[in-house]
N, C-alpha and C positions, 0 to 999 in steps of 0.2 A: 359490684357495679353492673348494671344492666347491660347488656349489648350493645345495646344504639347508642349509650352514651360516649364512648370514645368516639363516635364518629360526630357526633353534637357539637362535641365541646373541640373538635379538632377541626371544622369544617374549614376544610379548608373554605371566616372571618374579613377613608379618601376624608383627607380634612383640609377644609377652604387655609391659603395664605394665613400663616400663624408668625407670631411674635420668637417662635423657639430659632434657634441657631439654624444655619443653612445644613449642618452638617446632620443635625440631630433627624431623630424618626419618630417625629409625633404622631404615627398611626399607621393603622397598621397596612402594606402597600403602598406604592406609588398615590399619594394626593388623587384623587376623584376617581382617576381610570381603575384602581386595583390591581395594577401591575405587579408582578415582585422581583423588582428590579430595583438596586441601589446605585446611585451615582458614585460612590465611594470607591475609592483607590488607593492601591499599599497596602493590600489585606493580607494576611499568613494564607496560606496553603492549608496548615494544618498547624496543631499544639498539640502540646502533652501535658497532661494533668499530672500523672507522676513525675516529670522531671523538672516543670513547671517552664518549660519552654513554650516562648510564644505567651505564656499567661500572663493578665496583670493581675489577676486576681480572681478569686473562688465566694460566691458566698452563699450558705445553705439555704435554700428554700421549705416547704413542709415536705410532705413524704407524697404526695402525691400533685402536680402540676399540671396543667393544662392549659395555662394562656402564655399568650406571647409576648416576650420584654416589647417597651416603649421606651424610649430614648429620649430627653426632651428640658431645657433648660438645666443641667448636671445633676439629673434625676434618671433614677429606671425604674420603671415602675411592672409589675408582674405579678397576676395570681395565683393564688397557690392555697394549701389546708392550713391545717393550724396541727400539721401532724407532730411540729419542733418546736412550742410555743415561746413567744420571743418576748411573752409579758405575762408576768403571774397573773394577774386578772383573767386570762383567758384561758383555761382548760377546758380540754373537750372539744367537742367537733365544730369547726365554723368556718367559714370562712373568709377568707384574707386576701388583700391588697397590699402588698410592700412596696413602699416609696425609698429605694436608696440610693448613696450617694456614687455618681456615675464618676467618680475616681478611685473610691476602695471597696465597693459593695456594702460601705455601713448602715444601718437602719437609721431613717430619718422622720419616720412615721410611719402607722400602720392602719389599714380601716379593718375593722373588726364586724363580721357580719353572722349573728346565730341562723341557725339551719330549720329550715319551715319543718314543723312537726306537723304526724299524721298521716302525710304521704310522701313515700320515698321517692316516687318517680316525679314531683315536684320538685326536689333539690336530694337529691341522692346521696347516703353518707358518704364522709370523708373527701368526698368531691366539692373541692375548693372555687373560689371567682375561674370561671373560664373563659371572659370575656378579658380581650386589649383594652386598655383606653386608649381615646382617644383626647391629646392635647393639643389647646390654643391659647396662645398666651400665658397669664397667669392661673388655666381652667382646662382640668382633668374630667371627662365625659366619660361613665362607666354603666355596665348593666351588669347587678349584682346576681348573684345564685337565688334568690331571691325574687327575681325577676322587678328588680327597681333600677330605675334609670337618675342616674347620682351625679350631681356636678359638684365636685369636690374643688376645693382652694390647693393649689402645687402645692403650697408652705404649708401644709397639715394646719395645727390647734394654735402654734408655734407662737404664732403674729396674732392670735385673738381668734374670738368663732363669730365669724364674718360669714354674708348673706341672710336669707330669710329664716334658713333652715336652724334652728336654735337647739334640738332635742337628741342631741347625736347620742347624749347618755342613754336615752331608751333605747336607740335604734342599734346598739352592739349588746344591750341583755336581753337573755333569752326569754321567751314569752313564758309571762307573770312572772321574772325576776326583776329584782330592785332596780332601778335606773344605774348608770357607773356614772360615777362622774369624771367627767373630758379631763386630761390631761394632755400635755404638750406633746407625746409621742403620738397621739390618736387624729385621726382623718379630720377635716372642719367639709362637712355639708354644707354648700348654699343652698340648693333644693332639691327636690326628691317629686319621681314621679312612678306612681306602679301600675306596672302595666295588667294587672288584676283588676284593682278596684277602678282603674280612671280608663283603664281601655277595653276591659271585660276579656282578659285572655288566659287560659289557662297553656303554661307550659310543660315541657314533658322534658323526665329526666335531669336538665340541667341548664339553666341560660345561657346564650352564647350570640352574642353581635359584636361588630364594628361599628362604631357609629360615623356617620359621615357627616362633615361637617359645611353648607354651602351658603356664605352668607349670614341671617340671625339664626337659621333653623338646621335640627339636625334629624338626619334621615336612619331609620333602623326597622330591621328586620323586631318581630314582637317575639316569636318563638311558642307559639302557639300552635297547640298540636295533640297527639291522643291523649286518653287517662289511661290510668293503672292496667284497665284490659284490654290495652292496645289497639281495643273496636269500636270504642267512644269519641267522637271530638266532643268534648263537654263544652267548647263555647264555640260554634259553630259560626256564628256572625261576626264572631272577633276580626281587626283587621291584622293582615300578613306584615303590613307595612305602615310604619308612622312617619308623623315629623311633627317634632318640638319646637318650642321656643329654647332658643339654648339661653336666654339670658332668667326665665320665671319657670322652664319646665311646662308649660301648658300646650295641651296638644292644639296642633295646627290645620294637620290636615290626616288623610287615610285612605286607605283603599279602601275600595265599594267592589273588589271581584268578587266577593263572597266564593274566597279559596277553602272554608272551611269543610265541605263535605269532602273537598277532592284532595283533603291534605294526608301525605300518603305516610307522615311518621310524624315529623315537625318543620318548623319553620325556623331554618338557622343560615342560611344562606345570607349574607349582609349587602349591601345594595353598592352601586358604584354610580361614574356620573361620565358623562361624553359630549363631543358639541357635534352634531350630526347637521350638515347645511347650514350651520351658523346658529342651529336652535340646540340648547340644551338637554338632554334625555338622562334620565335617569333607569339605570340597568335592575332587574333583580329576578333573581333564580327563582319562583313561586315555588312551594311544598308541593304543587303539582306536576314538578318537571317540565314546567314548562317557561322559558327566559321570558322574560316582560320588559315593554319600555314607555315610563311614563314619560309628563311632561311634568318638573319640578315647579312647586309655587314660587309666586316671584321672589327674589332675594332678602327683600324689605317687610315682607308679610308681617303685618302683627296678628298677635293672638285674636280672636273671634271669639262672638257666646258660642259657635258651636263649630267643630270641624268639617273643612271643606275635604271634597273626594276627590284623589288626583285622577287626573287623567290619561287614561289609558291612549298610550300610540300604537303600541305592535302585540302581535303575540307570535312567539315562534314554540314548539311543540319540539322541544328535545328528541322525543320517543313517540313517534306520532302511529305507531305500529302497537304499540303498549296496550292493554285492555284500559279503558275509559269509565269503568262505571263508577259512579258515586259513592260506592263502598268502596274502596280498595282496599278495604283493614283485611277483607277476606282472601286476599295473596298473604299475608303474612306468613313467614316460614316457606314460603316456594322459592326454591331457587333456580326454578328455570322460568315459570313467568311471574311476570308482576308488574305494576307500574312503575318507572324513573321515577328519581328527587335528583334535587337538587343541591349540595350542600357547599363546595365551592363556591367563592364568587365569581359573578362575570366581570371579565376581563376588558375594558375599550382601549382600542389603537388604532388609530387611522380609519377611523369612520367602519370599521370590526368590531365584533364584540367575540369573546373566546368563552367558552362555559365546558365545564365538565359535568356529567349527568349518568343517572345506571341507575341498575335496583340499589336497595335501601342494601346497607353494608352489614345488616346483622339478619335482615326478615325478607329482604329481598332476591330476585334473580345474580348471579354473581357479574352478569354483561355491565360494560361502563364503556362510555364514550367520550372524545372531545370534538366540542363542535366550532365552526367559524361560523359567522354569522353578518350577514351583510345587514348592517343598521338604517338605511335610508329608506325603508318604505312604510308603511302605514298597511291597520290590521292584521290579519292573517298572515303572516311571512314564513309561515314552516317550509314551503316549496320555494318560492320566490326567492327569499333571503336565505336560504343554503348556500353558502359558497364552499366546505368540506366536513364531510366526516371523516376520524380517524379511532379507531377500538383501541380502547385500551385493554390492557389484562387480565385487570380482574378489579371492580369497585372505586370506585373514588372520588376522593370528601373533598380533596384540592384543590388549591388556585392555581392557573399555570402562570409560570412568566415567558415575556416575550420579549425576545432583545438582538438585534443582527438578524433578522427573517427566520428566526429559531424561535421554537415552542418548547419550555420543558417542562413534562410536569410529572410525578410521581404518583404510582398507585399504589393499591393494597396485594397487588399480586407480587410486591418485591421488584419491580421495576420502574424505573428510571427513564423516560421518554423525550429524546430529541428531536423532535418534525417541521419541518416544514414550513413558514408562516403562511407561505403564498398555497399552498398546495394540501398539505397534511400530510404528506408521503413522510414515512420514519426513515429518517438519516440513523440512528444507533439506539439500543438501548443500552440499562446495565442495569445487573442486578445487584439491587441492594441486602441481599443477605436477610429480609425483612419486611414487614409492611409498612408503608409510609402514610400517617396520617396527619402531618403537619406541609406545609407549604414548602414548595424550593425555592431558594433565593438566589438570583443572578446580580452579581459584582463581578468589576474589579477581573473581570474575563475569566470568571469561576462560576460553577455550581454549586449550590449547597445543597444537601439533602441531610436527612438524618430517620432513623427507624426506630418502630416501637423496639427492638431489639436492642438499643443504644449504640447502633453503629449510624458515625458521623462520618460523610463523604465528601470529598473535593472533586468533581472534573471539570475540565477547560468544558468553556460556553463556547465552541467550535463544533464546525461540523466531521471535524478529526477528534475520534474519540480520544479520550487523554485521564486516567485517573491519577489526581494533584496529590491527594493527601487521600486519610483514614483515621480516625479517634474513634476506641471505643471509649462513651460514659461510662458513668455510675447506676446508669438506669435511662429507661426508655426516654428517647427524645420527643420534648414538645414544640421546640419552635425556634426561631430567632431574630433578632434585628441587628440591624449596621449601622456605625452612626461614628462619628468622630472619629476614622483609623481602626476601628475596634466592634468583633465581631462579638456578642453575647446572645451567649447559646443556652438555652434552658432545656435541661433534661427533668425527667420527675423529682428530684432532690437535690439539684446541685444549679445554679447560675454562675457561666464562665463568661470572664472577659477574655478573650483572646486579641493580641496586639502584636502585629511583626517586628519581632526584637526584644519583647518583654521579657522579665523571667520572676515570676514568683515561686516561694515554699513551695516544695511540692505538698500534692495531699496526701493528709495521712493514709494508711491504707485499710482503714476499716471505711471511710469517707469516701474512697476509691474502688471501693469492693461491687463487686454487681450485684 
C-alpha cells in the first residue's frame, strides 16, 4: 500500500432528515454539522471477544478494511476486500460493500466492484470500498474504489432490479469479462455516476467521501488529486467539490476555485453544513489547506443542461505561514516544511466551525494543528475569524468531536486530545499506545478511540481524566458507529457488535489472533 493511502481512506469522512429509525446512524457523523457525537445511552465501557462479554455478535469482514459501519433500517452496511470471499463468483481482488443483518451479522447482500487495471495508485490492490454510505429512506449513497458514485436499493436484487440502472452484471466483471448475471444476494444499482468520465477527475490511491445529503442534492468531496509521480495533477480543472441529483445522478452544481494546481496530495476531506445568521453555509477542507465556506444551491434545484458554480463566502488559510506556491509536489518528503491538507472534516457548532489541518501524513512536515474558527464573516477570514489555535503532536487525518465545551480528537502521534471548546487550552491527554487514524466517538459520557495497533479505548468525556475500559482486536482499528444500544467496532477483519449485558461464543483463537 502506498503511504498516503491510509491517510485517504482514514480521513478522518451529514444527511438531510431520513426515513431510518431515530436510533439508527445513517451517515457518517452528526446530520450536516459532522460532529462525532451520538445521542445513545446504556453503552458497555468495554467487551471481550475472547469471553464474549458484552458481545452480541462477531462477523468476518475481508482481511483488509477501511470504512466505517452505517447503521440504518436493521442493516450495517461496511467496506471492506474481497480478502474472505463470501460468493464463488468472486475470487480475486475487488471490492466490496456488505449489507448485513443488524441483529446477527448475517449477509443479506453484497456489491461487488473489480479493481481499475493499469494503475495502482487509481485504486490500489487489495484495498477495498473505503467510503460510508450514506442512507435515506429506502436509498444507500456510495463512492466506489472506483471513483463512481452509486445509489443503491437497502433490499439488494432481493425485491427485483429497480431504478434506471439495469447493467449491474457488467458492472461487478472485471474488464473484457463475461457480464455475471444478478442474483438475489447482489447490490440493485438505480444509478451511477463517475466522477472520471462525467466530471473529468482523476483520483489518487483510493476513493474516500461522505456524502452529504441536503434536500434533492448531495454534496461530496470528488477526490482528485496527483498521479503515479506524485508531481502531476493530471486533471487540473477538475472540480474539489460536487453536487448531485440524488434522485437521476446528474451533476448540479461545482466549484469554480480551480483548487487543482494547489492541491497538495488529494482531495478527501467530505463537506459538512451549518446555518450562520439564519443563512445556510456549507463547510469544506480544500486539498489546499485551506477551510471554505460556500453558499448551498437551493434545496429544490433541479438538474440543468449545464452545472452551475457554487458560491464562494469565506476563505480561512489553516497555515497561512506554509509556502504558497503552485507546485507544492516539490515539498514532497520534507518533513520539516511543506504546505497543510486537509483531510478531516470540518466541524459546525454554534456558529464555529472546528478543522484539523498539518503536513500531508506520509510526504509532508510532521506539524498538525486544530483550529476554531468563527463562521460569520465573508472573504478573507484567516485573521479575522481566528478565534484559537491548538498543536497537536504529530499529523492528523481526524474529525474532532465536540460535546460539554470539550474538543476531542486523536492524532498520529499516539495521543488522545481533550481541549477546550471556548479557549483550546488542553485540559488532559492520553496516550494511545499507537497512531490514530479513524475518528473518536463521544457517547453515552465515554470516548472512544481505537489505534492502527488494534488497541480499543474507553475514557470518560470529562474534564477529569478517567480511563473506562481497553480491548485489544484482531487487527488494526478502522472505525465505528452507535446506533440501537449497540456499539460496532470495525477493525481490518473482524465487525463487533458490542451491547451492555450481551454475551456471545467466544472467538475462536486463530480469529482472535493478532
Amino acid at each position: 500500500m502506498p503511504p498516503s493511502l491510509v491517510r485517504t481512506v482514514l480521513c478522518a469522512l451529514a444527511a438531510a432528515p431520513c426515513a431510518c429509525a431515530a436510533a439508527d446512524q445513517a451517515q457518517w457523523g452528526e446530520r450536516f454539522t459532522r460532529n462525532m457525537v451520538s445521542p445513545e445511552t446504556g453503552l458497555p465501557h468495554s467487551f471481550d471477544p475472547a469471553t464474549g462479554e458484552n458481545v452480541l455478535w462477531t462477523s468476518q469482514l475481508g482481511t483488509k478494511t477501511y470504512a466505517v459501519p452505517i447503521v440504518a433500517n436493521g442493516r450495517v452496511f461496511i467496506g471492506t476486500n474481497n480478502g474472505r470471499p463470501r460468493d464463488p463468483r468472486h475470487h480475486g481482488d475487488r471490492s466490496i460493500l456488505l449489507c448485513l443483518n443488524e441483529g446477527d451479522g448475517s449477509l443479506q447482500w453484497q456489491l461487488v466492484i473489480p479493481k481499475v487495471e493499469g494503475d495502482n495508485y487509481q485504486d490500489w490492490p487489495s484495498v477495498g470500498i473505503c467510503s460510508p454510505v450514506t442512507v435515506e429512506g429506502d436509498r444507500a449513497y456510495l463512492l466506489t474504489s472506483r471513483g463512481e458514485v452509486l445509489c443503491l436499493d437497502t433490499d439488494g436484487l432481493a425485491d427485483g432490479n429497480d431504478g434506471t440502472f439495469m447493467d449491474e452484471g457488467r458492472l461487478m466483471a472485471p474488464e473484457g469479462a463475461q457480464p455475471l448475471a444478478p442474483q438475489p444476494p447482489d447490490a440493485d444499482v438505480l444509478w451511477r455516476f463517475d466522477m472520471l468520465a462525467d466530471a473529468g477527475c482523476h483520483r489518487h490511491d483510493s476513493a474516500h467521501a461522505s456524502i452529504l445529503i441536503r434536500g434533492r442534492h448531495l454534496y461530496m468531496n470528488t477526490c482528485n488529486g496527483v498521479d503515479n509521480t506524485h508531481k502531476v495533477i493530471r486533471r487540473p480543472d477538475a472540480p474539489a467539490l460536487v453536487v448531485l441529483d440524488k434522485e437521476t445522478g446528474r451533476l448540479i452544481a461545482r466549484d469554480t476555485e480551480g483548487f487543482g494546481p494547489r492541491t497538495v496530495h488529494g482531495t478527501w476531506s467530505s463537506p459538512s453544513l451549518g446555518a450562520i445568521n439564519g443563512k445556510p453555509r456549507l463547510f469544506f477542507g480544500g486539498p489546499d489547506g485551506v477551510c471554505y465556506a460556500f453558499e448551498p444551491v437551493p434545496e429544490d434545484s433541479a438538474p440543468r443542461d449545464a452545472p452551475i458554480a457554487l458560491k464562494r463566502i469565506w476563505r480561512f488559510d489553516c497555515d497561512p505561514e506554509a509556502p504558497k506556491e503552485t507546485t507544492p509536489h516539490q515539498y514532497m518528503g520534507n518533513r520539516e516544511v511543506s504546505p497543510s491538507l486537509i483531510s478531516g472534516m470540518p466541524v459546525f457548532l454554534d456558529g464555529r466551525i472546528f478543522v484539523a489541518s498539518g503536513g500531508d501524513i506520509w510526504w509532508g512536515k510532521h506539524e498538525a494543528r486544530l483550529q476554531c474558527i468563527d463562521g460569520s464573516g465573508d472573504g478573507d477570514i484567516t485573521r479575522s475569524g481566528l478565534v484559537w489555535t491548538a498543536p497537536l503532536n504529530r499529523h492528523c487525518v481526524t474529525t474532532p468531536a465536540i460535546h460539554g465545551g470539550l474538543v476531542f480528537i486523536a492524532d498520529s502521534g499516539d495521543t488522545l486530545h481533550c481541549l477546550d471548546a471556548q479557549t483550546g487550552q488542553s485540559i488532559w491527554t492520553h496516550d494511545t499506545g499507537g497512531e490514530t487514524y479513524a475518528s473518536v466517538v463521544v457517547a453515552d459520557g465515554k470516548v472512544y478511540a481505537g489505534t492502527r495497533r488494534g488497541d480499543f479505548w474507553t475514557l470518560a468525556a470529562s474534564r477529569d481524566k478517567k480511563v473506562l475500559g481497553h480491548v485489544k482486536l484482531d487487527s488494526a482499528y478502522s472505525g465505528m458507529a452507535i446506533a440501537n444500544g449497540t456499539l460496532f467496532i470495525a477493525s481490518m477483519k473482524t465487525l463487533y457488535a458490542a451491547r451492555d449485558g450481551a454475551r456471545s461464543a467466544a472467538m475462536k483463537p486463530e480469529a482472535s489472533a493478532k
